[in-house]
N, C-alpha and C positions, 0 to 999 in steps of 0.2 A: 462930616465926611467919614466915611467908612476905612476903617483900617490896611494899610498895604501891605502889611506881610501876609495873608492869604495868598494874594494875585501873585506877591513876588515868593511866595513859596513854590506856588504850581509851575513858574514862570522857570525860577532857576532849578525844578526838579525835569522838567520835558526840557532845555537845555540838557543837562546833563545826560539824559537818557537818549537823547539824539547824536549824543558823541560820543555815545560807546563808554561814559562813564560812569562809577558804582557812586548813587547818589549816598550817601550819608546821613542820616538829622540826628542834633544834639538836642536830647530834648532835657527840662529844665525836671527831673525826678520827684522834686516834693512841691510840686504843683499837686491837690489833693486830686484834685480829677483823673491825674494821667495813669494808666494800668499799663502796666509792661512789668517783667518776672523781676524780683525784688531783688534775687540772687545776684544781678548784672548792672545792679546800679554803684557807679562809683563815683562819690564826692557830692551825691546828690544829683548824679546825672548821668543819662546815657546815651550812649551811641548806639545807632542802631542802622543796619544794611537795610535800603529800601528802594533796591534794584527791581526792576519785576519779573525778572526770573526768580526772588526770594524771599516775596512775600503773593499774597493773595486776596481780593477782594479790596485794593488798595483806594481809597477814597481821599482827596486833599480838600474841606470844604470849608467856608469862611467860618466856622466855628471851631473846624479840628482836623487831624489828621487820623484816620481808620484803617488798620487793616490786620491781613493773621499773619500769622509766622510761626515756624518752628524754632523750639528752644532745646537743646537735645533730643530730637524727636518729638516732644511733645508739641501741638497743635498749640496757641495760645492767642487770642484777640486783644491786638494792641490800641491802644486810643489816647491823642491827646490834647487839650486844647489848643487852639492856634498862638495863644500866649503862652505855653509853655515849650513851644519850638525856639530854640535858641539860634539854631544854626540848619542850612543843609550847604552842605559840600560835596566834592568827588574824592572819592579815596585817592585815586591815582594822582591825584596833583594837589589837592588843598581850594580849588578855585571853588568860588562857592561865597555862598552870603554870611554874615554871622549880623545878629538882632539884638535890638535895647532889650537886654529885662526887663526894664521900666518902663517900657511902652504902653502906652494905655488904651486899650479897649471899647469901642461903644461910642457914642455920642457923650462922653464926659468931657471931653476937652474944648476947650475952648480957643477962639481964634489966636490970643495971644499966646494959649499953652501946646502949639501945635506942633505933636514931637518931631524930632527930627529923621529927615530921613536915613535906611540904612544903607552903608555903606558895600560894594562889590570889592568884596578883597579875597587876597589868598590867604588860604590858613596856612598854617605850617605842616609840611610833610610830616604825617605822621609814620611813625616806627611801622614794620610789615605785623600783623599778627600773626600768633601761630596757626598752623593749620587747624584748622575746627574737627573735634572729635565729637564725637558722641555714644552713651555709655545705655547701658542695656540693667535693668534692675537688677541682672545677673554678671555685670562684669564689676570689678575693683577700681577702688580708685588709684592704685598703683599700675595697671593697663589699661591705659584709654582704647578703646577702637577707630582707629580713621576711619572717618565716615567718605560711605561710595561718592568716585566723581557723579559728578551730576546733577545731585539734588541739593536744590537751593535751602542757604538757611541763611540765618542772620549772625554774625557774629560781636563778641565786644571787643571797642578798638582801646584800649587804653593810653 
């Protein structure tokens, strides 16, 4: 049988997107496959906004999650596999799924070793972030610039 965090990734991301809320994914960082900007990984893992106002080209397919995003301005092609998705959630409440790291993969498992399923919990309210700035190869790191309302970007939730 074919693995259910795909269906239940896609499943709890158009939930969230249908209630107005900022979907989330933790994704697992030193998975070697997964590419997202190195600078924003913390503890080996990142958060990432995966609203569709604030990202582009966004793909969820039974092998991985795809899309771009801006990282202070810069354009950047994120990818990762569907076993290195940890978690998607909504910022504004925490409702959201979180997944076995251990889950395995593929036609390996056997009927007796058949994982178990995940569970629909709340995360914990996470702290607010600051607001997202973004810097110009010409400004300092002692003044950031707010960046304009309006344009989507991604930011990290720590």
């Amino acid at each position: 049988m074919s693995p259910s965090r795909p269906y239940l990734v896609r499943a709890i991301y158009e939930w969230l997107v249908d209630n107005d809320a900022t979907p989330y994914l933790l994704i697992d960082a030193t998975n070697p496959l997964v590419r997202v900007p190195p600078q924003h990984i913390k503890d080996g893992k990142i958060v990432l906004n995966a609203a569709p106002h604030a990202v582009k080209d966004f793909f969820i397919q039974n092998e991985g999650i795809s899309f771009s995003a801006r990282f202070g301005g810069v354009p950047m092609m994120i990818s990762a596999p569907m076993v290195a998705v940890l978690a998607i959630y909504a910022r504004e409440n925490g409702q959201g799924m979180f997944f076995d790291s251990n889950e395995e993969f593929g036609d390996q498992t056997t009927p007796q070793e058949q994982p178990t399923a995940p569970a629909l919990v709340a995360a914990p309210v996470l702290a607010a972030a600051p607001a997202p700035t973004e810097k110009n190869a010409d400004d300092s790191d002692e003044a950031p610039r707010a960046k304009p309302a309006g344009r989507p970007s991604l930011s990290v939730v720590k």
